[in-house]
N, C-alpha and C positions, 0 to 999 in steps of 0.2 A: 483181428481180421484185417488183411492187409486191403488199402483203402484202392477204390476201382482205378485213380491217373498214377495211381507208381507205376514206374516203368518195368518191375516184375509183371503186374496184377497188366500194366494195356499187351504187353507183349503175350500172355496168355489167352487174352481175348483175341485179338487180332488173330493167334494161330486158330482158335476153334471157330471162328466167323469167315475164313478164310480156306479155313479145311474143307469147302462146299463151293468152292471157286472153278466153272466149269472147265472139262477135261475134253479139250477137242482130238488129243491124239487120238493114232488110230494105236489098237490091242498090238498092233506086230512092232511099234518103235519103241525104241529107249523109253521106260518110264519108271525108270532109275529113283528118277528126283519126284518128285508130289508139286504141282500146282503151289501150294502155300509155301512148299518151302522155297521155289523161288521167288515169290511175294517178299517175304520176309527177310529172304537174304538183300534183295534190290535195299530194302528199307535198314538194312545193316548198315551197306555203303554211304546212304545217305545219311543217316543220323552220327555216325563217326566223322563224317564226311573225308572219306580213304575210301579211296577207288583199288589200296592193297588189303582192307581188312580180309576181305575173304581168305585170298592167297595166305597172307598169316594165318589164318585159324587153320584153314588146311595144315600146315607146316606145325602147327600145335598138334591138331589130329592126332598127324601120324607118327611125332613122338611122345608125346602124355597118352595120346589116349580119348581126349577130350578137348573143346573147346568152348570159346566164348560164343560162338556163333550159337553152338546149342545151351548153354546156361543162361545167356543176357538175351538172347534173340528168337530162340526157339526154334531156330535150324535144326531139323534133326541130320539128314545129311547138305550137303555143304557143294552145292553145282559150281560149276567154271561160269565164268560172263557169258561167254557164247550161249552155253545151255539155258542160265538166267535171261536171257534174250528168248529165245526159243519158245520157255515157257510164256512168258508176259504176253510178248506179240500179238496173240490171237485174245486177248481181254481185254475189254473197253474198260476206258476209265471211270465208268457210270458204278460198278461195282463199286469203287472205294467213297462214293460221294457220302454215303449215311456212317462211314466214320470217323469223318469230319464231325457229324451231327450226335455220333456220340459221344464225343469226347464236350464239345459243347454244353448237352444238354445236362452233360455232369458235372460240368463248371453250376452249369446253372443250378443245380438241384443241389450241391454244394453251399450256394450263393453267392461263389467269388465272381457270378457274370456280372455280379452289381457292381464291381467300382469300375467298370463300362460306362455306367448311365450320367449323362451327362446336365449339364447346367439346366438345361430344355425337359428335364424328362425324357429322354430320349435314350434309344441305343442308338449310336452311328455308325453305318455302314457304308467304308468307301468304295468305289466301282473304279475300275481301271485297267486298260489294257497292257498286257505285256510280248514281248517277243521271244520265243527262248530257243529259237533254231534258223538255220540261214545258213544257204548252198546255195552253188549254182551247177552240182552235181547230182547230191543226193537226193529224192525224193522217196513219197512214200502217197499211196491217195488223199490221205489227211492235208497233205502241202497244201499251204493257199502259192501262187504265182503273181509276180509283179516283172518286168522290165522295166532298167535302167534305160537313161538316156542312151547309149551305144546300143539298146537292144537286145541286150543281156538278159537271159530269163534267170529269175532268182527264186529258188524255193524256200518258206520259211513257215514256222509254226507261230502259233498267235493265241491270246488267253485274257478271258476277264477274271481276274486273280481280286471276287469281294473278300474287304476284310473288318474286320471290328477296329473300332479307332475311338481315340478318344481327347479330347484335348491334356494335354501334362501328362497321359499315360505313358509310359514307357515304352509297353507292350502294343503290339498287335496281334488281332488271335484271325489265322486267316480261315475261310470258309470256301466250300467246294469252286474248281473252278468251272469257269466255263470257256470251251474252247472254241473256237472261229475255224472256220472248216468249210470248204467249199461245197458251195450248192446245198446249203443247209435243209431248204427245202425241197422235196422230190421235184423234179418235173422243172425246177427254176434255173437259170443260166445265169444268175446274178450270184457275183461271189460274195461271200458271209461277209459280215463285218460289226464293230465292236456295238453299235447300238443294237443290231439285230438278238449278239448273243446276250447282251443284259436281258432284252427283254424277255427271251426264254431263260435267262437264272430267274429271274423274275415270277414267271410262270409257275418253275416248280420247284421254287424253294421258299416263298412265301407263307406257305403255311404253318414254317417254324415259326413266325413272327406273329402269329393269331393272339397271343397274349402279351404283346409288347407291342413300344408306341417305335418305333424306326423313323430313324432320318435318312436318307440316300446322300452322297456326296457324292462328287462328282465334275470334270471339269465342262470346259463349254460346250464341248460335244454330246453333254447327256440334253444341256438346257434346249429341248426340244420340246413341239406341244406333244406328239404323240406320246412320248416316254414320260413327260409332265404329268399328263392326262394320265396316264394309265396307272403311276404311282397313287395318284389322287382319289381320281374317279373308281377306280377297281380294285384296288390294294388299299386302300385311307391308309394311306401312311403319308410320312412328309420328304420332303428332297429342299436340298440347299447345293446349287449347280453355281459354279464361274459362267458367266453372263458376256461376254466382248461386244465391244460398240459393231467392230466388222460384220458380225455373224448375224445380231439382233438389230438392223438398221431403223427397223420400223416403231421395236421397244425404246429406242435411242431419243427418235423424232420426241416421245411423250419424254421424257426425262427430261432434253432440253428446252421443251418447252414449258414443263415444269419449273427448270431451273431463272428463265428467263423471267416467269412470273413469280419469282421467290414463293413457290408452295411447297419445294424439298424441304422437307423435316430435316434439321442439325442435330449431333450431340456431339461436343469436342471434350478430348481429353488431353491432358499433358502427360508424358513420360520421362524418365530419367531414364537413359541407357547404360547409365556408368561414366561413360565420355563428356553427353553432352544429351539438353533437352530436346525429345520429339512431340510435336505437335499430329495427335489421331484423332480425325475427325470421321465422321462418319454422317452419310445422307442418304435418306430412305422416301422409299414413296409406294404408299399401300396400292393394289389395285389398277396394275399399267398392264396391258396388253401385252402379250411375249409377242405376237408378230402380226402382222397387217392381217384387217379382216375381219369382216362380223363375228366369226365364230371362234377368234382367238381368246385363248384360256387367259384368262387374268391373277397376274401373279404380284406378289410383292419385291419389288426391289430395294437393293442397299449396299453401300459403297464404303470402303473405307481408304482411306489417304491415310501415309503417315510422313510427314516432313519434315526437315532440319528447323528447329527451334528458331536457331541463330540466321541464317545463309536460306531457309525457305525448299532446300531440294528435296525432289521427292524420295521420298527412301523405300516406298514400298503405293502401289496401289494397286487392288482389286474389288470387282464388283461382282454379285452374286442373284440370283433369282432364287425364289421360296415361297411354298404353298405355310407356311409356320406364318398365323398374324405377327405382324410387325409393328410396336412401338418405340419411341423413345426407354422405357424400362428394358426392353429384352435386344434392341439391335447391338449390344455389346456381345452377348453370349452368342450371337443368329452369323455373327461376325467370325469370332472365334472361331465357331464351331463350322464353317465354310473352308475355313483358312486349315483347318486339320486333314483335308483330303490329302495334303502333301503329303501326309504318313504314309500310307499306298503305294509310293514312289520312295522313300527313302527308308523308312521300315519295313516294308516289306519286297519290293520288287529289287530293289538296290541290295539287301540283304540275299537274299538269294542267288542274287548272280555274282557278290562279291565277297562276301561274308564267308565261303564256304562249302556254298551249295551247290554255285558251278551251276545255275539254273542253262546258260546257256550253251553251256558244253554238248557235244556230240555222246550220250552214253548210249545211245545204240538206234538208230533211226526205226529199221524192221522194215517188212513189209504191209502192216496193217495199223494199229493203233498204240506199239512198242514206245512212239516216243512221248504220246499223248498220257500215257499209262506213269510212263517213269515219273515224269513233271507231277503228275498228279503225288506219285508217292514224295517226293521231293518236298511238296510242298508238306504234305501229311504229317512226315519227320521235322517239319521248322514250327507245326503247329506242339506236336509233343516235344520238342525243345521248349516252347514259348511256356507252355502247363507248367513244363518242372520247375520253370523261374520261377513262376507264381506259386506253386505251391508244396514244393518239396524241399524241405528246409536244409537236409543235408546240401543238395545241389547249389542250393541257394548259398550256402556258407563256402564251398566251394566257388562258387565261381567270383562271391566276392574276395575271399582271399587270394584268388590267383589272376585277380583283375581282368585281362582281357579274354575276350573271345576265344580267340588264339591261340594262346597259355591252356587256357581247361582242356581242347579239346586235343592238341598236341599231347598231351598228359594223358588220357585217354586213349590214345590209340599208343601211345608208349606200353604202358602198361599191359595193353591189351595181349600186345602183340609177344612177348616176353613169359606171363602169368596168364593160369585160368581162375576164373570168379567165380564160385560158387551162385552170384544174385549180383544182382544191381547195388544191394544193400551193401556187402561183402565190397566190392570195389569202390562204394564211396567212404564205407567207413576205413578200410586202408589205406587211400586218400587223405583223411580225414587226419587221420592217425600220424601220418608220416609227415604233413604239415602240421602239425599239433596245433589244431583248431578243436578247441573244446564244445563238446555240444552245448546249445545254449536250453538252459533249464525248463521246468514245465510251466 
């Protein structure tokens, strides 16, 4: 039995989960192509990441007979962009958010989501806004608007892209996004913005975490009481936020006056860089107010510096706020595990836009929710890139012998485009083959 994340066995789900994806046309227009199968084609271009696959299989089509689109994808006919546009347009992104959730929860039931859980017991989950469009022509209702300084009105799209993270993990496995969108709620003249949509992922995505213990990460803009409080108090789960002196004035006063009566707790450690020794210290203090006022939520703070051994400069400082108790045994790990939100930003939001994904390129604005839709499948394709690293061994041998990024997937669309594949399996094992990479034993 072929196992449910091979890329045979999702692509077959996706088309029967999708086959039910609603049909706004009306009976008298073109409906040539099927709802899914421009789903699925969208999800071709990205996972090849070739904005010509299509145009190739077409070109295979109509001299073999057949193509990659229907054997690896499950195209059964094969639309032009424009018409792939056409279909998408009128479907909200909210359809594809539960499979996200199942590709996930079969990590989970698998049990590869455990080398996630971190020093803390913990899963962590970073939060972070992204931008992945920007005009000062095009629009669509979904645009937020800002003006430059000249007065220039600029349209652009915007997204909290949470993701799984992990200290020393490789990987990030990302999770539904959440999009920023003007006038989130009815009746309001206030434009969206990135704390608002946390707290609706929040809302209604929290229920997958009912049997795990969650950390939130996050930079200084989540370290808020409302969004503190509401991880806490409504969610019991934990959050470990970047803290800044500018922003937190009032949590500051208590620290330095803490500091002035030597009550911050120390723990220093020495490191060897290779070059030369750094000196990491770290200073916490349980139970300080997050902001002026009776009624401020009292959180734990903690700091880490790291400095030149030799010469004293600073090489690195940041400080953090957390609902996780705080002592000298655990502010190493409560540290770390702060300092991993970068992943969000370089694993995933940087991969996307650079890596191949093209996150911010123009693949088809529309007039309703075409560009919010795409992004979403975008991301969907980097989350089933990410599985096959973890757990498909051929891919896995593959992309370590062909080293970079790059290499595998240029390889891939070469082939693609020249030969039809019977399976996924079929084109890694002649891969496989033609690099003479032997499979490794049972």
């Amino acid at each position: 039995m072929k196992q449910k994340l091979s890329l045979q066995s999702l692509m077959s789900h996706f088309r029967e989960g999708w086959a039910n994806l609603p049909d706004r046309r009306k009976p008298n227009n073109n409906t040539k192509y099927a709802m899914v199968d421009g789903v699925l084609a969208a999800v071709a271009v990205f996972f090849m990441q070739s904005s010509s696959f299509l145009a190739h299989q077409r070109l295979l089509q109509s001299k073999k007979g057949r193509s990659n689109a229907r054997s690896l994808f499950q195209v059964e006919e094969i639309p032009s962009d424009p018409q792939i546009r056409n279909l998408v347009d009128p479907l909200s992104n909210e359809y594809f958010q539960e499979d996200f959730w199942f590709l996930l929860d079969e990590l989970k039931d698998q049990q590869r989501l455990l080398q996630f859980r971190n020093d803390l017991n913990t899963y962590a989950i970073a939060l972070d806004g992204v931008n992945f469009f920007s005009s000062e022509k095009i629009s669509c209702p979904k645009c937020l608007k800002r003006e430059d300084r000249s007065g220039t009105e600029h349209f652009y799209h915007s997204a909290i892209t949470p993701v799984f993270v992990k200290p020393g993990q490789a990987q990030v496995l990302p999770l539904p996004p959440e999009f920023i969108v003007p006038h989130a709620t009815r009746g309001s003249e206030k434009q969206d913005c990135e704390r608002v949509a946390a707290k609706r992922w929040l809302a209604q995505h929290h229920g997958h975490f009912s049997d795990h213990s969650v950390t939130y990460l996050g930079d200084d803009l989540y370290a808020n009481q409302p969004l503190c409080q509401l991880i806490t108090e409504t969610y019991h789960q934990f959050f470990i936020f970047v803290c800044k002196p500018e922003s937190h004035t009032g949590l500051y006063e208590w620290i330095d006056f803490l500091g002035q009566t030597h009550s911050l707790e120390k723990v220093t450690q020495r490191h060897w860089n290779g070059k030369h020794g750094e000196l990491w210290q770290y200073r916490f203090a349980p139970q300080v107010p997050l902001r002026n006022g009776e009624e401020a939520l009292r959180v734990n703070w903690l700091e880490l510096v790291i400095a030149h051994e030799t010469t004293g400069k600073i090489l690195y400082q940041n400080s953090f706020v957390t609902n996780h108790a705080i002592t000298a045994a655990n502010v190493i790990p409560l540290a770390q595990l702060g300092r991993t939100r970068w992943k969000i930003e370089n694993e995933n939001n940087n991969t996307l836009k650079t890596k191949g994904y093209h996150l911010e390129h123009n693949f088809g604005h529309g007039q309703q929710d075409l560009s919010n839709v795409l992004a979403t499948l975008n991301m969907l394709a980097f989350l089933i890139h990410t599985i096959q690293e973890m757990i498909e061994p051929a891919y896995q041998r593959l992309r370590r012998a062909l080293g970079m990024r790059k290499t595998f997937f240029n390889d891939l669309r070469a082939l693609t485009r020249y030969m039809v594949f019977d399976s996924w399996d079929d084109l890694f094992l002649f891969m496989e083959e033609g690099l003479e990479i032997a499979p490794e034993p049972p």
